[in-house]
C-alpha positions as CSV (number, residue, x, y, z in Angstrom):
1,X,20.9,-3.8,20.7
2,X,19.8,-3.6,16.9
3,X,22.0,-1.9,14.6
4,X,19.5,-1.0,11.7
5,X,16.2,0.9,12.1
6,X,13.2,0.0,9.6
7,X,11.7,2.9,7.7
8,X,8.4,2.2,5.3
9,X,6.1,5.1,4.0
10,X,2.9,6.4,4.4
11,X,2.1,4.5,1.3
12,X,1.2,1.5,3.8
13,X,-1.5,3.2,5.6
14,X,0.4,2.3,8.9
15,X,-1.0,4.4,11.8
16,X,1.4,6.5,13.4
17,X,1.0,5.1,17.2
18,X,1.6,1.5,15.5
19,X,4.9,3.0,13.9
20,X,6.0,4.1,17.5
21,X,5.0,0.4,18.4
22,X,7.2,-1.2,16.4
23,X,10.1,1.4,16.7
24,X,9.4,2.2,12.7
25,X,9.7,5.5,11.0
26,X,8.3,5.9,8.1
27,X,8.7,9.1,5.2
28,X,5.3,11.3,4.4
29,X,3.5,11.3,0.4
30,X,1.6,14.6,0.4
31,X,-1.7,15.5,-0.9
32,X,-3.2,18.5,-2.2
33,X,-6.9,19.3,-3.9
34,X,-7.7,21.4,-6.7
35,X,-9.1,24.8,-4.8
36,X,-5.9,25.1,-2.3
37,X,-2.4,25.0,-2.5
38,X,-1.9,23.2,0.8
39,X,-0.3,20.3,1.3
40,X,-1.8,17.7,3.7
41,X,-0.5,14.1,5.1
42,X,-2.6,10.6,5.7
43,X,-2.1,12.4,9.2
44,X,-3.2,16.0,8.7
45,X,-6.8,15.4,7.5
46,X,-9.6,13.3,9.1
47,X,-10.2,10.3,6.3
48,X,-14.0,11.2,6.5
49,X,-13.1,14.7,5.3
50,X,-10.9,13.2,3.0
51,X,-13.6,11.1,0.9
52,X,-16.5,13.8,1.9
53,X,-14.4,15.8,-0.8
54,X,-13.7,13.6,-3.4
55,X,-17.5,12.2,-3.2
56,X,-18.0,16.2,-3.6
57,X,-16.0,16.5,-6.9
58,X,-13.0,17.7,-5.7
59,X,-9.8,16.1,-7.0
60,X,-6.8,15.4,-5.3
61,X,-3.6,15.1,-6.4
62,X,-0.3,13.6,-4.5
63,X,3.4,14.2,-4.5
64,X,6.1,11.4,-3.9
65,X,8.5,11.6,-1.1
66,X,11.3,13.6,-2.4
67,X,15.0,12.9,-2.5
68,X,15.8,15.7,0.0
69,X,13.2,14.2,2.4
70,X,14.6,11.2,2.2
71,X,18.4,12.2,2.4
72,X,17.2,13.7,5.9
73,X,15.7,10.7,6.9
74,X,18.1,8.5,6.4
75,X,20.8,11.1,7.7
76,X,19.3,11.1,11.1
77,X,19.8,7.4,11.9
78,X,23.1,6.7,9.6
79,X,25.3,9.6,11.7
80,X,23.8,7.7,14.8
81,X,25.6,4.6,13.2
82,X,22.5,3.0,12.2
83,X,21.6,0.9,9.3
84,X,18.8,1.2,7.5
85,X,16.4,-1.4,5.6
86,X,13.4,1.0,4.1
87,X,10.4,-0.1,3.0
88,X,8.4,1.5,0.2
89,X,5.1,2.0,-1.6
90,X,5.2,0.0,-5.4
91,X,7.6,1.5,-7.8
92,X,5.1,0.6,-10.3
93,X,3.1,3.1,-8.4
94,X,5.2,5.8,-7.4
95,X,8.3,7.6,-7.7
96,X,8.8,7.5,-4.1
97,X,10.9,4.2,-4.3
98,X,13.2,5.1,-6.7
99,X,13.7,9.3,-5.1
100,X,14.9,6.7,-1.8
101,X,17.2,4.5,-4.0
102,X,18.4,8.4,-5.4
103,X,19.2,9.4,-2.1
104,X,20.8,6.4,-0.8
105,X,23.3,6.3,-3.3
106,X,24.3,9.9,-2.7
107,X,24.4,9.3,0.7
108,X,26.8,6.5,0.2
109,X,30.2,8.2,0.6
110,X,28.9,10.2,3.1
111,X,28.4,7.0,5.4
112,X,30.4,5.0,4.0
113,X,30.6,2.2,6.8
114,X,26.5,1.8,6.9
115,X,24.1,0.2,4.7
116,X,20.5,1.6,3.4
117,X,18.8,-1.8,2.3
118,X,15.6,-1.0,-0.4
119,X,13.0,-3.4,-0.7
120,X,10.0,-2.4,-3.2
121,X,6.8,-3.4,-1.4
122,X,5.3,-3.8,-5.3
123,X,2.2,-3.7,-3.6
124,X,0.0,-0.5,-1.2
125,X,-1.9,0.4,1.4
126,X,-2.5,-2.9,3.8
127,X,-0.3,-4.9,1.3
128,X,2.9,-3.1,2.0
129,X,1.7,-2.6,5.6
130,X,1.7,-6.5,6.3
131,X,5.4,-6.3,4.6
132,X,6.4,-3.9,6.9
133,X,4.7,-5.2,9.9
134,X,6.6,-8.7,9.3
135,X,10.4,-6.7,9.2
136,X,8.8,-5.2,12.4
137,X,8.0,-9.1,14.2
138,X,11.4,-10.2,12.8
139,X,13.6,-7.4,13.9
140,X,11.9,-7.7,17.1
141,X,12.8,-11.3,17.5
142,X,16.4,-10.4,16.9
143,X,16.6,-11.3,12.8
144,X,19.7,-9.5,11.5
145,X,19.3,-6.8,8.9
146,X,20.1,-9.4,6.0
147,X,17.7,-12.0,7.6
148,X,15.2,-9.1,8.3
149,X,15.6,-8.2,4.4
150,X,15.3,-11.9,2.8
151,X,12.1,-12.9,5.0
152,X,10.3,-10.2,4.2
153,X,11.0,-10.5,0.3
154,X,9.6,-13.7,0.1
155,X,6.4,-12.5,1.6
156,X,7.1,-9.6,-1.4
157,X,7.2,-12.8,-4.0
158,X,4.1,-14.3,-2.5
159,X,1.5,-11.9,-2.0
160,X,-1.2,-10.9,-3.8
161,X,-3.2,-7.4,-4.2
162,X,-6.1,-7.6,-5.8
163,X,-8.7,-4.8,-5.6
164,X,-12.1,-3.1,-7.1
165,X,-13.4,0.4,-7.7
166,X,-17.0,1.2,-7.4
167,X,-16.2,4.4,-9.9
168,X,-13.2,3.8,-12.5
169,X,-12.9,7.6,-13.4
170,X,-10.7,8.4,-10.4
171,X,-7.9,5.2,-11.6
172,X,-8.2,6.5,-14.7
173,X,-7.4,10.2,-14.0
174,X,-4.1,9.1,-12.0
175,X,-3.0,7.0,-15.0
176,X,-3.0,4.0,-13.0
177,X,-5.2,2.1,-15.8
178,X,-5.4,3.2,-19.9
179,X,-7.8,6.2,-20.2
180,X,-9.9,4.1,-23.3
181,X,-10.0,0.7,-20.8
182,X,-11.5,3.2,-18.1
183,X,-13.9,4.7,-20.4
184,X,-15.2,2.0,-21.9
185,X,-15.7,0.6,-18.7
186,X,-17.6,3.6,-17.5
187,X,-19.9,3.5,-20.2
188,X,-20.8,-0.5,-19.3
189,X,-21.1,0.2,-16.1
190,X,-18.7,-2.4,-15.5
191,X,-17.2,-3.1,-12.3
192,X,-13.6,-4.3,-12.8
193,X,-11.4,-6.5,-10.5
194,X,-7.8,-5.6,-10.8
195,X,-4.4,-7.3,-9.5
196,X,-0.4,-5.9,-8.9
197,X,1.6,-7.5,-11.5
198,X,5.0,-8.8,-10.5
199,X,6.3,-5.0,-11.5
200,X,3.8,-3.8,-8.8
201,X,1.6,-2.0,-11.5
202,X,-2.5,-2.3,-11.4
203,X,-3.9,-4.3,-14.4
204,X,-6.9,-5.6,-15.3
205,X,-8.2,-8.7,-14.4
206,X,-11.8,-9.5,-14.6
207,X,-15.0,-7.9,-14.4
208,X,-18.6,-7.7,-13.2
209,X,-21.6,-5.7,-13.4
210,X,-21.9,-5.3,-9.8
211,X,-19.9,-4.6,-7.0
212,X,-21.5,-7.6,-5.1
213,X,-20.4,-10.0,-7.6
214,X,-16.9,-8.4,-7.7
215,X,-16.9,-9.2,-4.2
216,X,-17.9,-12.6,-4.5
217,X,-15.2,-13.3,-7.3
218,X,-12.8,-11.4,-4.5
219,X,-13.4,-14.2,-2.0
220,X,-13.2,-17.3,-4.9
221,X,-10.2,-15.6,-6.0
222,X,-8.7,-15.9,-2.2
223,X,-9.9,-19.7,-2.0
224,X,-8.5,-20.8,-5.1
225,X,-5.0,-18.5,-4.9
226,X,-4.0,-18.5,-1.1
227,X,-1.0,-20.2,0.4
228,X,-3.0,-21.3,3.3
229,X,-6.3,-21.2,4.1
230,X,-5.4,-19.8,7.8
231,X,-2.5,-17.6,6.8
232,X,-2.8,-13.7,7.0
233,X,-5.4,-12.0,5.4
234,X,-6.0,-8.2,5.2
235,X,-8.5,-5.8,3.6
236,X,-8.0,-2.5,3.0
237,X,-11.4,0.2,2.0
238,X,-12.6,3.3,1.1
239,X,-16.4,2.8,1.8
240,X,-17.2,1.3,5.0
241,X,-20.1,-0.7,3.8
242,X,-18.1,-2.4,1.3
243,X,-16.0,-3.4,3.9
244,X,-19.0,-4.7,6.1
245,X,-20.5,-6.4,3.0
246,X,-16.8,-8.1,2.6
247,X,-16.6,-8.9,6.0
248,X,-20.0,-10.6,6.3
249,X,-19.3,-12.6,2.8
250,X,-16.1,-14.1,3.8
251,X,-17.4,-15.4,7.1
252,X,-20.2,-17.2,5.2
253,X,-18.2,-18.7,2.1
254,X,-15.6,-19.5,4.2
255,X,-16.0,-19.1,7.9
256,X,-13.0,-17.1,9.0
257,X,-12.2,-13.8,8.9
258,X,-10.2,-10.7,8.0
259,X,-6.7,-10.6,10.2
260,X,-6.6,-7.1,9.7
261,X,-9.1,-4.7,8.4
262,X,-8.2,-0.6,7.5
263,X,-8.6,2.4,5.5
264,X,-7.0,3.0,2.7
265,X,-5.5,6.2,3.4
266,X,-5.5,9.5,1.5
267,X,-2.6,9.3,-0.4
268,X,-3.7,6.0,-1.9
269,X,-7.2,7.1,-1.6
270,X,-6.3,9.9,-4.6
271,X,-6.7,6.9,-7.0
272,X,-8.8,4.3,-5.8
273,X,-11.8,6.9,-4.5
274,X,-14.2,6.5,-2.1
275,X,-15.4,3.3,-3.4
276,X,-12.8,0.8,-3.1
277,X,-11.7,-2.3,-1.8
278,X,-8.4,-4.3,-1.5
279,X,-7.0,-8.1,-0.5
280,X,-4.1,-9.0,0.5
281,X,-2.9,-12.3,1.4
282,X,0.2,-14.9,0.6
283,X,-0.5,-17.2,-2.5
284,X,1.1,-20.2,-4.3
285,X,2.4,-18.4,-6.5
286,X,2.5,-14.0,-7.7
């Protein structure tokens, strides 16, 4: 029988039945809109309602995990003499990594025979998803905690996030990229490509006047970057014909296609909007 339990967060846009499937919890960000104080989950709200509103002008905001969530969390499996390895949304993203690293130190002398093992995803959505989903394979396969932990950090060093926004006001309103940058690019009508940075933050990597051409430089940037040609390959969007138009792209460049294909899920979907598009994949090198 395993002694440690693997915890991610919603911040990987992980499907609850799949979480059951790999005997994975995982720790709710909330999000609220501007005419309501209620507080709503990736779970709570269809996704089509979720963009219907934003493409309506209504503006979301989210709220990290909070210690005390997390202290309760952890609680439940440590007193059943469990350790824990959680997985968590970017810390370059969110404050939700560092409320669990908050909580798992005051938890220490509590529990003082267990471990809590935190490993920042420095990625979202699909990218932490695929990092959580390989703990999950391992564990499963009977990988100690440690072995568990050090696999899936070299997947962590390795992968790469890239992504593109149809509309750059909504990464500009959640600070994700500098309010001038955003504008500017705005007023150009310039379709930017972004990456993670090795501190899991979003910056700015090239541009195009056209989504279609972002897309394009998407799949080049795969072919020249990736560790393997068949190794895994996800896509995460907020606009379903982007993710057709992806789709249909890679299999004619280069004749394969997407591992895994999702939405990117509300609480990521505050920042990105409803015209977005991720890849993740492992490279030669961050």
């Amino acid at each position: 029988m395993q002694s440690y339990v693997i915890v991610t967060d919603s911040g990987s846009d992980l499907s609850k039945e799949e979480l059951v499937g790999m005997d994975m919890d995982s720790a709710d960000l909330t999000f609220s809109f501007e005419d309501t104080h209620e507080e709503f989950t990736n779970s709570t709200m269809p996704i089509e309602e979720f963009y219907s509103r934003m493409k309506n002008g209504m503006m979301p905001k989210t709220a990290a995990v909070s210690p005390d969530r997390f202290r309760m969390l952890f609680s439940k499996y440590l007193s059943k003499g469990l350790d824990i390895l959680y997985i968590g949304l970017s810390s370059g993203l969110s404050s939700t990594f560092h409320n669990a690293v908050l909580a798992a130190e005051d938890l220490k002398k509590r529990f003082s025979d267990r471990k809590v093992v935190l490993l920042d995803s420095l990625t979202a959505s699909l990218g932490e998803g695929m990092i959580a989903e390989k703990a999950g394979i391992l564990k499963k396969a009977g990988a100690s905690l440690k072995e568990t932990y050090d696999r899936s950090m070299e997947l962590v060093k390795s992968l790469r996030s890239i992504l593109a926004v149809s509309d750059l006001s909504y990464v500009r309103r959640g600070g994700r990229i500098s309010s001038l940058k955003a504008l500017a690019g705005e007023l150009m009508h310039i379709k930017p490509l972004m990456k993670v940075d090795e501190k899991g933050q979003i910056r700015y990597h090239s541009r195009a006047h056209s989504m279609k051409k972002i897309f394009g430089m998407m799949i080049d940037d795969y072919e020249e970057h990736a560790l393997s040609c068949d190794g895994p390959l996800y896509l995460s969007y907020s606009s379903e014909e982007y993710a057709l138009e992806m789709t249909s792209l890679l299999k004619r460049k280069l004749g394969r296609e997407f591992d895994r294909t999702g939405w990117i899920g509300p609480v990521i979907g505050c920042h990105s909007g409803p015209g977005g598009v991720a890849m993740f994949y492992p490279s030669k090198e961050f």
